[in-house]
N, C-alpha and C positions, 0 to 999 in steps of 0.2 A: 372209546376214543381210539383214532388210527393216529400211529404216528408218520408223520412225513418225515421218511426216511431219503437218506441219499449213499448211495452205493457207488464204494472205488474198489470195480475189480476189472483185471485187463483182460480175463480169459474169458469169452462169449457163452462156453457152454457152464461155468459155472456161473454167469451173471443170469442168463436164464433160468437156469436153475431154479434162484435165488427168486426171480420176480415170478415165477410159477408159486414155486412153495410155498416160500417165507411169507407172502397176501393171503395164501390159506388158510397157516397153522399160527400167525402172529398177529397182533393188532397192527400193521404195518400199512402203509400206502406206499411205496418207491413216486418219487418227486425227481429223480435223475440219478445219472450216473456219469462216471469218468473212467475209461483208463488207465490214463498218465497222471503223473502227480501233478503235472501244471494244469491239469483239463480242471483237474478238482481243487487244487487252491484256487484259481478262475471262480469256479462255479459254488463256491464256500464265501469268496469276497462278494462274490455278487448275489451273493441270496443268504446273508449271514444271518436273518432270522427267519428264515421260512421254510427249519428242519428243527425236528425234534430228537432224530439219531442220526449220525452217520457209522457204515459199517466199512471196514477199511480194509484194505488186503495190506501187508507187506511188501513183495515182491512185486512190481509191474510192469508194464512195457518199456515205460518212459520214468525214471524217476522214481519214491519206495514211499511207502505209507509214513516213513519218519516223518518227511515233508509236510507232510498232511495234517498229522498228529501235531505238527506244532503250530500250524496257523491256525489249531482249534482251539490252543490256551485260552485264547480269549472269550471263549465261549459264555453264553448264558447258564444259569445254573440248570436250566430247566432242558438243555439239549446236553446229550451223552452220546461215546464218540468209543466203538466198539473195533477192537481188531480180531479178524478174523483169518485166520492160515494155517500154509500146513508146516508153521515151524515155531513152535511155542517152546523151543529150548526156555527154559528159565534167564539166561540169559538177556534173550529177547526180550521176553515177557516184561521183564524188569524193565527195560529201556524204555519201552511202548508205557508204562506205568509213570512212569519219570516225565516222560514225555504230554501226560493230560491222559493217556487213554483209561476210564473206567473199567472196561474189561478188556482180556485176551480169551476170544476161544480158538478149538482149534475145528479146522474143518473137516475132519473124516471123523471123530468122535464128539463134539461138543456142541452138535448146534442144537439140542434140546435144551442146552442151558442159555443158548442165544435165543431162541422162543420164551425161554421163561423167563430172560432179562427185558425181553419187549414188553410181557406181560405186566412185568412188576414196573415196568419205566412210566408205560400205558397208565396204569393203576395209580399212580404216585400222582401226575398230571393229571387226572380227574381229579382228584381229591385238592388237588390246588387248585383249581377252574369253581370247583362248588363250593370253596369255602372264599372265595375272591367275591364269588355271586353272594353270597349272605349279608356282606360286609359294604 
């Protein structure tokens, strides 16, 4: 199973990056991306069930991943809402926690645990798909 993902990052080369590799090494599909925090509250209201992750930056052009983070509270159980940056003070982390976010990675060491968070998200989501089919 691929997850339809959506991606809020504002810097170009590491959005590509991101849709180079991350469709390689992760069960992932990218379904869109934002910027600015209002591109992606927009684009979360208006497609609020037709993602299974989003992956968030902090920091961005317009506006900061907090924003983000909280119009996801609402979320379904079944979609999971990842931050990803280069500033995981504990501090942070905590907020971004407080805030709905499941994980914090960071991006110069952590995206092998952002792979294996896909894997196991992937994994979980099957397992409730074939047991919905039985029933």
């Amino acid at each position: 199973m691929l997850l339809s993902t959506f991606l809020v990052e504002d810097k170009p080369e590491i959005r590509n990056t991101m849709f180079e590799s991350m469709e390689e090494v992760a069960p992932i599909k990218f379904v869109g991306h934002a910027e600015t925090e209002s591109a992606a509250r927009q684009w979360l209201r208006e497609n609020h069930a037709n993602w299974e992750l989003v992956i968030v930056d902090l920091f961005l052009a317009e506006g900061t991943g907090f924003g983000v983070l909280k119009d996801c509270q609402t979320r379904k159980p079944t979609q999971k809402v990842v931050v990803l940056t280069s500033y995981t003070h504990r501090l942070i982390a905590s907020k971004c926690m407080k805030l709905g976010a499941d994980m914090v990675f960071d991006k110069a060491s952590e995206l092998d645990l952002l792979v294996a968070f896909c894997r196991l998200h992937a994994e979980r989501l099957g397992e409730v798909g074939r047991t919905r089919a039985i029933h």
